[in-house]
Steps between C-alpha positions, in 0.01 A plus 500: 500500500853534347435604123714233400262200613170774361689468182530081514128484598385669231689309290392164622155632446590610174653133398135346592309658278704577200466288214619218370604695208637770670734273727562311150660789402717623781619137521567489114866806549565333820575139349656621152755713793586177604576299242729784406725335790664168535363367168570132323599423211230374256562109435693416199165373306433873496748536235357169290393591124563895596496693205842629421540860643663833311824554419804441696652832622847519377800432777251498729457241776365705773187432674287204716580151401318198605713170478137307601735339782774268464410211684750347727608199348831697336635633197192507234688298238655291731186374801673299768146226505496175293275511211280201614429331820461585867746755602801384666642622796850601655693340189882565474491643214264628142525135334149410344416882454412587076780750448795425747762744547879449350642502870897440507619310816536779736162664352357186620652455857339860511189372427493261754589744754195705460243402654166635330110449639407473152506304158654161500737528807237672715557411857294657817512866507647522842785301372550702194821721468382721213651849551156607492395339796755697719346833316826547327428695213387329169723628295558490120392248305314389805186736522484453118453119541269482764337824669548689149119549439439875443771731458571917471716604195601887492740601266699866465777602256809304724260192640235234535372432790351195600290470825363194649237558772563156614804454715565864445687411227660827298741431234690810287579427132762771369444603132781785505755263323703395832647166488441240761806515782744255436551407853153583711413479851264249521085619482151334565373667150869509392608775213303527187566696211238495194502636112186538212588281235215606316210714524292220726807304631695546792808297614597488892831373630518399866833395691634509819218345719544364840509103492346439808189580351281190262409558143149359613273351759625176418803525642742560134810601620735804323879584535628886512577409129177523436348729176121502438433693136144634445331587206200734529274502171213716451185326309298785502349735743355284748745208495877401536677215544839393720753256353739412800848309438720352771876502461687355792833255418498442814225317562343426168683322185326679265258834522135440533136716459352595822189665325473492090288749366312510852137735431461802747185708487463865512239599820360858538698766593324557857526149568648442831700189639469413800820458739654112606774568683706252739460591857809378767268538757164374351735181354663418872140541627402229275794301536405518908161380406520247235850413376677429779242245662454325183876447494507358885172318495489331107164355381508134598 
């Protein structure tokens, strides 16, 4: 008998007369291992009537923040759903919605040309052509106004960096004093340069982003004029919020909030976030599957 299998005998013998207790126990470091991986973020009624936490470090952003998910109707301040009523479906454009957007005429032809599987315009997935859907990358604002949820800050004397497990979104916010380029090659997260107003208040700048990208999952459209200002503001230790402005003459008449004074949560250092990443092979493989027959053989 190989002393391997002697060895996974006795064990087996071992495991039927241990105790409950005993096997209670070896379980117990087993299953808190686990939930060190992979982990959710708590539901935003976790944070309900919280009792305010310690003192905001000062110029200090850095750590795990939980957004409690941004659901994927657009913007915050701006939801692409009517406030009453069923919801409508595969509508030209916003009208009926509680806060429309200030689109000038081309913003608006935009619009129409997106074609988003959510909010008030929603139309079948497969028919859908949301950069997204092609696993383009997100880009910024884009993975701030939908798949934002939980993000990484780390900050060092030159930088804050901001990483977003989902969509492998990484975006690098220079605090050396470096102006913004004046004529930039076009980016997904663009070029973002950020200051400390105060203490508890920090200012981003973002330019330069590529326009084929959406400012949302609803299909809101941006220009390469496009300028999205943050402001960062420290409550206390445990909590921050996000103010988000959009500035695009292009396609807006006037500048509008994305987010105003949005809450993120602080989560435990060891907390880890679990990966959602868009696949080209995993998408075409359910394009193959699903998609594409739904296109060719419509519900009747």
């Amino acid at each position: 008998m190989s002393k391997r299998l002697a060895i996974s005998i006795v064990a087996a013998l071992a495991a039927g007369v241990v105790s409950p207790l005993l096997r209670a126990q070896t379980a117990a470091p087993q299953a808190a291992a686990a939930e060190k991986w992979n982990n959710v973020p708590p539901p935003l009624s976790t944070y309900k009537d919280k009792k305010p936490s310690g003192p905001a470090p000062r110029r200090d952003i850095s750590g795990q923040w939980d957004s409690g998910f941004i659901g994927a109707m657009g913007a915050p301040e701006h939801p692409a759903s009517v406030p009453v009523g069923p919801q409508p479906v595969g509508r030209p454009d916003e009208t009926g919605i509680a806060k429309p957007l200030p689109y000038t005429p081309l913003g608006l032809e935009a619009l129409k040309a997106n074609k988003p599987s959510r909010g008030v315009r929603e139309i079948d997935s497969a028919l859908s052509n949301d950069p997204a859907n092609l696993c383009d990358p997100l880009g910024f604002p884009y993975m701030f106004l939908w798949e934002f949820r939980a993000i990484y800050v780390v900050q060092d004397p030159l930088k804050v960096i901001m990483i977003n497990p989902y969509h492998a979104g990484v975006r690098i916010i220079w605090t050396d004093g470096r102006p913004l380029p004046k004529d930039p090659d076009p980016r997904w997260n663009g070029y973002s340069v950020g200051r400390w107003v105060d203490d508890y208040t920090f200012v981003v700048e973002t330019t330069g982003l590529n326009p084929r990208s959406w400012l949302d999952h609803v299909g809101r459209p941006h220009s390469e004029q496009l300028r999205v200002e943050e402001t960062y503001h420290r409550v206390d230790r445990d909590n921050l919020t996000l103010t988000m402005r959009i500035i695009d003459p292009k396609m807006y008449t006037e500048p509008w909030f994305a987010m105003n004074k949005f809450p993120l949560h602080l989560l435990p250092a060891d907390f880890d976030i679990p990966e959602l990443l868009c696949s080209p092979s995993e998408n075409k493989a359910y394009n193959d599957l699903y998609a594409t027959p739904a296109i060719r053989e419509p519900a009747k």
